[in-house]
N, C-alpha and C positions, 0 to 999 in steps of 0.2 A: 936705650933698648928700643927698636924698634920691631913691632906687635902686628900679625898679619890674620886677617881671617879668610876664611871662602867655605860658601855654605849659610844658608840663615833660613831654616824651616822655621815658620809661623815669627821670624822677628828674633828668636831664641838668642841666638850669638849674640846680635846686634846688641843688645842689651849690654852683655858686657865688655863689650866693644868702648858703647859708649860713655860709659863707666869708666876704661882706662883712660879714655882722650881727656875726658873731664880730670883725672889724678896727673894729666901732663906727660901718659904714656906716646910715643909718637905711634898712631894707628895706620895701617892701609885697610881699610875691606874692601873687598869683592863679591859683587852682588851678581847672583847668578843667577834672576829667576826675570822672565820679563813682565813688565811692566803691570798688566793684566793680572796677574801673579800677587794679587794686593794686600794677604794675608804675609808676604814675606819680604818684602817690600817698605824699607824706615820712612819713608815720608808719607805714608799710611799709617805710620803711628808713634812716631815723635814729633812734637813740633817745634823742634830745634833744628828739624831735618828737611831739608826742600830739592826737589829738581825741576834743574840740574842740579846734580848734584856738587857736592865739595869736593878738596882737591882729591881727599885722606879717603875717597870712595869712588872705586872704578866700577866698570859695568865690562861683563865679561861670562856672557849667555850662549851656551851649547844646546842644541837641538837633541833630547834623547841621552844625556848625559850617562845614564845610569848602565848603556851599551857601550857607550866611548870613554867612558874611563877605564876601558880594558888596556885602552891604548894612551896613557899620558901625555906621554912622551912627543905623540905625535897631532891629538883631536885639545892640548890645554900648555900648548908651549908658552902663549901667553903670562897664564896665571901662574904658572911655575917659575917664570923667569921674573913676576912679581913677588912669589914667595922665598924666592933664592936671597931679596935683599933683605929680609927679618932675621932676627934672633930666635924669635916663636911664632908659630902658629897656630891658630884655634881652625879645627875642621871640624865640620859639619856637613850630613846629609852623604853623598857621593863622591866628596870634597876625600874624604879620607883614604880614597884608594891615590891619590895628589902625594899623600907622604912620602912611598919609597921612591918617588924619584926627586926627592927634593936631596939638598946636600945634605951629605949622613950630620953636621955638626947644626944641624936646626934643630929646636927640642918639638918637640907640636902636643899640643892637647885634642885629644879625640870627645868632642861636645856631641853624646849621641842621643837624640832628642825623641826614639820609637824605633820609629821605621828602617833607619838606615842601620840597626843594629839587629833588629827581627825580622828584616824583609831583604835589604839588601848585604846583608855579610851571613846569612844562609845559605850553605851549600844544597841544603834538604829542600829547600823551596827551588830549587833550578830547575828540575822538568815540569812545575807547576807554571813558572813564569816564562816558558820558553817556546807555549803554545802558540801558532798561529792559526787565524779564524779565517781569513782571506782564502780561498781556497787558490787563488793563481798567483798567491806570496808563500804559499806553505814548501816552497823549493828552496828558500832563505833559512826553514828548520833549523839545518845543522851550523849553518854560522851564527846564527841567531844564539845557540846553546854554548859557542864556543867563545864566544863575546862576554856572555852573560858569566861564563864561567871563570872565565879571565877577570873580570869586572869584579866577582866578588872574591876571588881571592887578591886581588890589591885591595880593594878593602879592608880583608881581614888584615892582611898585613899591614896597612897604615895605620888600625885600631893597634895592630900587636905593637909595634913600635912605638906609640905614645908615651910619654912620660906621667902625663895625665888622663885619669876616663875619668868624665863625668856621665852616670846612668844615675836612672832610678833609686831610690833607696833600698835595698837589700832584704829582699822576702815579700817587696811588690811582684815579682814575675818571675819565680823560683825558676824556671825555664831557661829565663834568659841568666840567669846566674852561672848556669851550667857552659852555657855560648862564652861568655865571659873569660870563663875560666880555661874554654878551648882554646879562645882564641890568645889570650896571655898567657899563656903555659907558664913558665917559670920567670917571665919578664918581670923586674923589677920597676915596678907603679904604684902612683899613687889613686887611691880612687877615690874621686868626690860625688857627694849624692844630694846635697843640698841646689837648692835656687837661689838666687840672685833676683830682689824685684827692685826695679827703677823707681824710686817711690817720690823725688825732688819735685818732682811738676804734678802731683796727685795729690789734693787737697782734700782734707774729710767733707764730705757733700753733707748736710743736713737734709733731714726727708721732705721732700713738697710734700703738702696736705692738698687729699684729691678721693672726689668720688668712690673709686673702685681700689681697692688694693691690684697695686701695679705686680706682674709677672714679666721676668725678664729669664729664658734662656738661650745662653749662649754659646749652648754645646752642639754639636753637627749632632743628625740625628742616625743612629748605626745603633742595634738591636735587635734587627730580624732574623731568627736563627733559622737556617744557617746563613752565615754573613756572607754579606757580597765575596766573591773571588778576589783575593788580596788583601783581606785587612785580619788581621791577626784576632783571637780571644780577647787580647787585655785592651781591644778599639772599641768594645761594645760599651756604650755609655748606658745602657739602658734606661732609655728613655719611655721605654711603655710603664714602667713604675713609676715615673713623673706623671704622664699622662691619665694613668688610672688614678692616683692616687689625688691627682688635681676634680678628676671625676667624685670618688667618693668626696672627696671636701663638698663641692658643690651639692652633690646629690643629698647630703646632710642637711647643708645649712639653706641651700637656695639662695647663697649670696652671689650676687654678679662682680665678676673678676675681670679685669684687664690685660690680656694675654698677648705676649707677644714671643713668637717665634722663629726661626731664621733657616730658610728655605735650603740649607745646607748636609751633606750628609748621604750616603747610600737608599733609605729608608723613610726620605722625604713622602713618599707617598702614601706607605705603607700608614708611616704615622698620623698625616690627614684621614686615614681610615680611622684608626684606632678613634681619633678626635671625634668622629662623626658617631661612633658607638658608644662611648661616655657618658654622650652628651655635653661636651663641651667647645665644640666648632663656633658656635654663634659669639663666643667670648677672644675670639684668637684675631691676632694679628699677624698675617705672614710675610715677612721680609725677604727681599733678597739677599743674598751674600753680602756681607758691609766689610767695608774698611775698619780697622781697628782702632779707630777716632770715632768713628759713629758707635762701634760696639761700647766705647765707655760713656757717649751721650747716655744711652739705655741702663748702664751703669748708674749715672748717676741719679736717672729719673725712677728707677724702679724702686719696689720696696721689698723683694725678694727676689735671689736668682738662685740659677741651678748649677749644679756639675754633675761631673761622670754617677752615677746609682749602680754603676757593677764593679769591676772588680780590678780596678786600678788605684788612682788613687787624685786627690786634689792639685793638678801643677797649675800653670801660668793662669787660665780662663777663669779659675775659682779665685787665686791668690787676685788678681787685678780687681776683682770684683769686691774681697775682703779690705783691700786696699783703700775703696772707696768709701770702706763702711757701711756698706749694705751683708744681713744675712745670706749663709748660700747655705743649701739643701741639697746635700751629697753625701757620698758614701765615703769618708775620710779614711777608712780603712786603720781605725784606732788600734787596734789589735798590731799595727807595726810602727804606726808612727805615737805611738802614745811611749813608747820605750824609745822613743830617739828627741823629743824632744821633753819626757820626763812628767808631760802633764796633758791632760786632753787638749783636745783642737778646739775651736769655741765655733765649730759646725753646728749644724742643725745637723747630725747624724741620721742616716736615714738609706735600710736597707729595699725597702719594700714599700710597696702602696699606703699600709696605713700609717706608716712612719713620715709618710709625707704629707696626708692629708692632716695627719697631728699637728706637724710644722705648721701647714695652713692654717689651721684653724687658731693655734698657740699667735703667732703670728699676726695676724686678725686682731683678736679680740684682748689680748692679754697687753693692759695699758703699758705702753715702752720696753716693752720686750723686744721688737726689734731695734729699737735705736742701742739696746744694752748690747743685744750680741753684735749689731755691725760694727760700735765705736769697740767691744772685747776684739773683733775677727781682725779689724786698724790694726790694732796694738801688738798684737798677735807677729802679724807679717812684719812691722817696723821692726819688732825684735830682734825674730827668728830667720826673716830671711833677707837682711838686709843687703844690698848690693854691693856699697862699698866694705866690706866686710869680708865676704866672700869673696871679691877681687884681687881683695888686702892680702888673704888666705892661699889663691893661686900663686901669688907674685915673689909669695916667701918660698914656694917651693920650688918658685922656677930659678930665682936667683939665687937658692942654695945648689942648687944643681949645676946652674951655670956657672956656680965659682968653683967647684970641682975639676 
């Protein structure tokens, strides 16, 4: 059986990509982001992975993708006439509108990771995104709308065609449940809502002993309401409840912290403000955008990290980080996943400021309580979202299908 991808927002596919090759699936991917591009990009964060690349990984980059996959057929002949020699495909991103022109006996799995499910197979979002600001480009308007509009209806229909969706878990973004159910009308699928984490090269880190209690967040920063143009309600990680709530800690104990931050996010500035009114700028460390090899050095060095505080829920950034066995301080959103995996998360649960500056302080002072919840948060992900597992899971349903 030979297994094709195209599409890998933040690394997402790749993962279980790399997962089949390893079980002896024959793989092709297709990497479609340039190079620059370092969050999406495997040899920024496998180190099995190097470029140049291997054979079983082509490079095959469109300028504006998300207009020219109105036209497949004509702007992605390449990757189609790559994806014509699989049995399956996994799409991702804009990848999805790729489907109806591939041959109808392909099955394909629609991997939809945010965006490309709430942003781009939106028909309500079209005269929001079809604005132009240039004033001596604003003559382009009408093709611009008919592109976009073309675009995402191949999308929906490569999502409607799938055999598999993978989304969210069910009552994270009641919104998008409804999109779902638009776009699959009566289609017979299957839906998968669990992750997959690469865990074979991730070793449990014991904590360095060090001056300051280490702070690591790895979350872009997005929270300033109203949110920037284009990024949806369930993007706001809200990180001003990190922020304060790292303030009251401080403002309590007057212990100095070790903060380190990463220069990413809509609300980079806004939150160096925020920093500056707390009082706690003089403690921060600000990073540029990292490779996802450097994001797990900080992993490893830290003694607390963070994830989303609003109203999504813990995926890849939190799980990696639990993976290392360090605590994370997030909003795990128990109230939906506590009835899907039957028992709480072993989070540091945390809606609001003082539930964070508790964490701090519990954290802190409270002898091995973190090493208790990082090597619990381990055990946790080895469990419940193991990789080869959920691989195991798609494979059975694609080759029940395919014997059909």
């Amino acid at each position: 059986m030979k297994i094709g991808f195209y599409g890998n927002v933040n690394c997402f596919p790749f993962r279980y990509a790399l997962e089949l090759k390893h079980q002896g699936y024959e793989v092709l991917f297709i990497i479609d982001k340039q190079p620059k591009h370092k969050l999406h990009r495997p040899e920024y964060r496998f180190s099995e992975i190097s470029y140049p690349y291997h054979d079983w990984i082509q490079e095959f980059i469109v300028d504006k993708p998300e207009l020219k996959i109105s036209f497949p057929n004509i702007f992605f002949k390449e990757p189609i006439e790559l994806l014509n020699s699989c049995d399956v495909v996994f799409l991702n991103d804009f990848a999805h509108g790729i489907k109806p022109f591939l041959k109808n006996n392909i099955l394909s799995v629609s991997m939809c990771s945010g965006g490309d499910l709430d942003f781009y197979a939106r028909l309500d979002l079209l005269e929001q995104r079809v604005v132009i600001r240039k004033k001596i480009l604003k003559i382009f308007t009408p093709l611009k709308k008919v592109l976009l509009k073309k675009s995402i209806l191949n999308i929906r229909k490569g999502i409607k065609e799938s055999y598999i969706l993978h989304y969210y878990f069910k009552d994270i973004i009641p919104s998008m449940e409804k999109l779902i159910d638009d776009i699959k009308g009566d289609n017979d699928y299957i839906r998968s809502m669990n992750l997959g984490i690469n865990s074979e090269d991730v070793p449990y880190y014991p904590f360095i002993k060090k001056d300051k209690l280490m702070i690591f967040n790895p979350t872009r920063f997005v929270w300033k309401e109203p949110l920037a143009e284009g990024i949806q309600p369930w993007s706001n990680k809200r990180n001003d409840i990190m922020i304060k709530g790292i303030g009251l800690f401080y403002k309590k104990h007057q212990v100095e912290l070790d903060i380190h931050f990463v220069e990413k996010g809509a609300d980079v500035k806004e939150s160096k403000q925020l920093c500056d009114e707390v009082g706690i700028s003089h403690m921060i460390t600000w990073h540029k955008e990292m490779t996802q090899k450097d994001i797990f050095d900080f992993y490893r060095e830290c003694d607390i990290s963070f994830d989303q505080l609003g109203n999504h829920f813990v995926a890849y950034g939190g799980l990696d980080v639990m993976l290392t066995g360090r605590p994370v301080i997030a909003n795990g959103r128990p109230e939906v996943l506590e009835k899907v995996f039957g028992k709480p998360l072993p989070l540091c649960q945390a809606t609001n400021e003082k539930d964070v500056a508790m964490w701090i302080e519990r954290l802190s002072f409270e002898n091995g309580l973190k090493e208790k919840i990082g090597k619990e948060s381990r055990e946790f992900v080895l469990e419940y979202y193991s990789m080869k597992k959920t691989v195991e899971t798609y494979m059975s349903y694609i080759k029940k299908k395919l014997q059909k």
